[in-house]
C-alpha positions in Angstrom: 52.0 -19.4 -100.4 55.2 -17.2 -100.0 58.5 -19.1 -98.9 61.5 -18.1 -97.1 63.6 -19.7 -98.8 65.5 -19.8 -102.6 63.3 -22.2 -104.3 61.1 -19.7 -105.4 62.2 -15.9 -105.7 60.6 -14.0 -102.6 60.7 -10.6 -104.0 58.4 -11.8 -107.3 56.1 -13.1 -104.7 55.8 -9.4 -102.8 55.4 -8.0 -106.2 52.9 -10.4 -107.4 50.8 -9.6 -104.2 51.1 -5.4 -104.5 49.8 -6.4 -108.0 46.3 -5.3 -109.0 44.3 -8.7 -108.6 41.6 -7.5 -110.8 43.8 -8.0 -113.8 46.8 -10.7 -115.1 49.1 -11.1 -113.2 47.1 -12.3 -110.7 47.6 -14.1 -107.5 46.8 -17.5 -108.7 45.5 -18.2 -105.3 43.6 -15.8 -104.4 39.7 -17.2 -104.8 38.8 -14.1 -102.8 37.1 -16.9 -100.9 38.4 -19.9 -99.4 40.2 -23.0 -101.7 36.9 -25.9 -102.0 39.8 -28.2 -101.0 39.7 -26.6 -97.7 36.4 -26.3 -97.2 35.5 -29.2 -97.7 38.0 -30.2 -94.6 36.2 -27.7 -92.6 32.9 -29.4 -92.9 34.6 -32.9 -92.5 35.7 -31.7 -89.0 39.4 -31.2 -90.0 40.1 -28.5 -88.0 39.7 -27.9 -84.3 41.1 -25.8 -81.5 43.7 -23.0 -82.0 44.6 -23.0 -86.4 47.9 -22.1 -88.0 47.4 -21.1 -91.3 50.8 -21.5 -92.7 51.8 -19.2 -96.1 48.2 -17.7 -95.8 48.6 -15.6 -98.5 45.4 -12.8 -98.4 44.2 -14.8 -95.8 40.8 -16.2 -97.0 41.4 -19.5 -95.9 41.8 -18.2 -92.3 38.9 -16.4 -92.6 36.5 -18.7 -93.6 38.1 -21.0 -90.6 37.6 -18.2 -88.6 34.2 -17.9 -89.3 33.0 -21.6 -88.1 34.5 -20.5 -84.8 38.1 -21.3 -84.5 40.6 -19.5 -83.2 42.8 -18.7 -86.7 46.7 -17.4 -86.7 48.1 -16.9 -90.4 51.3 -16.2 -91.0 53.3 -15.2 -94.1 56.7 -14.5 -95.5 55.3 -11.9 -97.3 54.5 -8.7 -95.6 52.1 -7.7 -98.8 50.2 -10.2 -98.3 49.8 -9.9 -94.4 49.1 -6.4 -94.9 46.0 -7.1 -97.2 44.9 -10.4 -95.3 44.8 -7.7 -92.2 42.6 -5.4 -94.4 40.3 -8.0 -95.3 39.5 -9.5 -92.2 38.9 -5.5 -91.0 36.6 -5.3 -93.7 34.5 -8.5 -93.3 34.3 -7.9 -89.3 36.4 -11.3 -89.0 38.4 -11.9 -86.1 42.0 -12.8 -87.2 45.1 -12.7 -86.3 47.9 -12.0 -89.5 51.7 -12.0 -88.7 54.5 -11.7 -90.7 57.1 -15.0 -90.1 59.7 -17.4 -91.3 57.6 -20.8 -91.9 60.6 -22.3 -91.3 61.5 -21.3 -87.7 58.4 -20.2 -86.1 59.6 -18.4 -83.5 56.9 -17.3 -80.8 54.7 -19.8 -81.2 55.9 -22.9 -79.4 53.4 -25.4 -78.2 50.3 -23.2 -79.6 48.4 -25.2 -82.3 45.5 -28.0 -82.6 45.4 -27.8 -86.4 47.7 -26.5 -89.0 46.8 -25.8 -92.5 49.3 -25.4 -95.8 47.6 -24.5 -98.3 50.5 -24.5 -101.5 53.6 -23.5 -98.7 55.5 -26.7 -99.2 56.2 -27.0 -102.7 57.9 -23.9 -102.5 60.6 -24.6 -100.5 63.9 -26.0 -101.1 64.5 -30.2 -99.4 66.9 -29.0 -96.7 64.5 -26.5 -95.8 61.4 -28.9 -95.6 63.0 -30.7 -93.3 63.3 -27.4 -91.2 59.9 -26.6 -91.9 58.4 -29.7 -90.6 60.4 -29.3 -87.3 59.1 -25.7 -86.7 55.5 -27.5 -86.9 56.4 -29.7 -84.4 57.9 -27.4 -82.2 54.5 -24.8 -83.3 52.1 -27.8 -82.6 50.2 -29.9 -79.5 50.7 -33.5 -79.2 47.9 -34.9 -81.7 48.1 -31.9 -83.4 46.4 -32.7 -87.0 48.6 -31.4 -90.3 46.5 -30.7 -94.2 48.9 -29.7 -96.4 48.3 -29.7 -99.9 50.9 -29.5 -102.7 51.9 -29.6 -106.0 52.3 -33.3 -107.4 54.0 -35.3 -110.1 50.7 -34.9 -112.1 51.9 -31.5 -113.1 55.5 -33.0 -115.0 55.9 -31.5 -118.2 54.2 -28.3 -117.4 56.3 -27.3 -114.2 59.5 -27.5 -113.8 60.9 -31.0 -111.7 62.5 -29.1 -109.2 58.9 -27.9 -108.1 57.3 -30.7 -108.2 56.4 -33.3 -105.2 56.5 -37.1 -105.1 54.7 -39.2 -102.9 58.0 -40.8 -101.7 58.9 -37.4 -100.4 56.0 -36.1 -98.7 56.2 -40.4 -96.6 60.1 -39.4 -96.1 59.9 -35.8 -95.4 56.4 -35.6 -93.4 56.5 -39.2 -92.1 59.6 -38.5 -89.8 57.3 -36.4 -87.4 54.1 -37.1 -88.6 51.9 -40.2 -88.9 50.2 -39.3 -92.4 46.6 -41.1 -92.5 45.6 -40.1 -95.8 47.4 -38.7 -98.8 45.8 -38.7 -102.5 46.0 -36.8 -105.6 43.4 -33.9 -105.8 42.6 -30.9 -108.0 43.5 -27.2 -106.8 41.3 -24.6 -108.0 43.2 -21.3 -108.7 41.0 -18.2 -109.9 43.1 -17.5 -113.2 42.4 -19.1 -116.9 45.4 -20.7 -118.8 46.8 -17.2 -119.9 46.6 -15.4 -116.3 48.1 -18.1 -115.2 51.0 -17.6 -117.5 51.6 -14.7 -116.7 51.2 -14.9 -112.9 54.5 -17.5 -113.4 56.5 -15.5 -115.2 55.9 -12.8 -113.1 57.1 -15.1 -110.3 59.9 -17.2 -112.4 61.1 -14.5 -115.1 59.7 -14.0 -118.6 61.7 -17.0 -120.0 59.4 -19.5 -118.0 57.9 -21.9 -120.0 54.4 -22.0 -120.1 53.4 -24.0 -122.6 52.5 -26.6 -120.7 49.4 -25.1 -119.4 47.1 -26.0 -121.7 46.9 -29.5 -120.9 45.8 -28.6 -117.3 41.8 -28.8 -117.0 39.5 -25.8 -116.0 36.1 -26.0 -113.8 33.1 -24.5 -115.3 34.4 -20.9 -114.9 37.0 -21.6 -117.0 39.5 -21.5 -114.1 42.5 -23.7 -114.2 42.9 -27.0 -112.1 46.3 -27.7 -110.8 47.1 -31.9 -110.0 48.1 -31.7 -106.0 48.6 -34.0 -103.5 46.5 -33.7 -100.3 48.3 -34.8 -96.9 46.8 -35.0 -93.6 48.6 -36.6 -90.9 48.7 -36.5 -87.1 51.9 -35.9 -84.7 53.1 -38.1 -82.2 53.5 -37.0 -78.9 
C-alpha cells in the first residue's frame, strides 16, 4: 500500500513495515494471508494471464495469486516491504517476482499485464498523481487488460481525514478516462488489527496528533478485527 507520492508520508510507511508485526503498530494490512476481498476475485475468475500486484505490500496477495497458477509481479514503493514479500515467497516455495518501483511511472514494464490488482494503492496518492498512476497502468497493461482496485470510500468520513478519502465521482472521472469500469460498490476491508492497533498503526503513519477517535464506530468480524468501508472497482481498458 506504500505511495510515491506526498499524500501519505513514505518514510512512516518504511518504518511501519521494519516494525515487529507481532505487536501494535502493526501493518494494518498484513493478514499474513491474502485480503477475502481478493480472494474472492480469484475464485470469480478475476484474474488471468501475467498479474501486477500494484503497492503489494508483504506480498500475500501475490502469493496466493501465485498459487492458482498465474504469473504474479508485485511491486512497491517500499523497499521494506519488497524485501520481506521476497522472504516470504522464499519461505513458502512460491514463485514470485517482488520489485521495488514508482506506481506512478512504471518503467520497465510496458505492454506486460492481463490483470492488475490495487489492493489500498490509490487512496494514497495525491489527485494529480492519480491521474499519472492510471496512465502508467495503461502504458503497464494489454488491450482488455482487466483493473480491481479497491479503496477507501466516503463511508469512512468522520473517522479519516477528507483528504483521504474517495468518492465515487472520482474513481468514474479519474478511472473512467482510460478504463471502462463494469462494476463499482461499497465493500468491507478486513485489516488484521482491533480498534487500538489500528490507532496506533495511523499515528505511526500520520504523527501522534492523528485523530483516532473515530475508530470505534468502524465494525469488527468475529476476530475482533476492524472493517474498513471501501469501494471496489473493476473495469476493463480499451484498446
Amino acid at each position: 500500500m506504500s505511495a510515491p507520492g506526498n499524500q501519505l508520508d513514505n518514510h512512516a510507511f518504511e518504518d511501519l513495515y521494519r516494525s515487529d508485526t507481532t505487536a501494535a503498530p502493526k501493518v494494518p494490512w498484513d493478514l499474513g494471508a491474502p485480503q477475502p476481498l481478493v480472494v474472492a476475485l480469484a475464485e470469480a475468475g478475476g484474474f488471468t494471464g501475467d498479474v501486477l500486484d500494484v503497492g503489494c505490500g508483504f506480498g500475500d496477495n501475490s502469493m496466493f495469486l501465485a498459487s492458482r497458477g498465474l504469473r504474479v509481479t508485485g511491486v512497491d514503493f517500499a523497499l521494506p516491504a519488497v524485501q520481506a514479500a521476497r522472504s516470504r515467497a522464499a519461505e513458502k516455495g512460491v514463485d514470485v517476482t517482488f520489485d521495488v518501483a514508482d506506481a506512478t511511472e512504471l518503467d520497465g514494464y510496458e505492454a506486460c499485464f492481463d490483470s492488475v490488482l490495487d489492493s489500498a494503492l490509490y487512496h494514497c496518492l495525491p489527485e494529480e498523481e492519480r491521474h499519472r498512476y492510471v496512465a502508467a497502468l495503461v502504458r503497464a497493461t494489454r488491450p482488455g487488460a482487466r483493473l480491481h482496485l479497491l479503496c477507501f470510500s466516503t463511508g469512512l468520513r468522520g473517522v479519516l481525514p477528507d483528504q483521504y478519502l474517495v468518492s465515487e465521482e472520482n474513481l468514474r472521472e479519474t478511472i473512467g478516462r482510460r478504463w471502462t469500469i463494469e462494476r463499482l460498490e461499497p465493500v468491507q476491508f478486513t485489516t488484521c488489527c482491533t480498534h487500538a492497533q489500528l490507532g496506533a498503526s495511523m499515528r505511526m503513519i500520520h504523527g501522534e496528533e492523528f485523530d483516532t477517535s473515530g475508530f470505534a464506530s468502524l465494525t469488527t468480524d468475529d476476530d475482533g478485527h476492524v472493517l474498513m468501508p471501501f469501494w471496489q472497482l473493476e473495469a476493463v481498458r480499451a484498446a
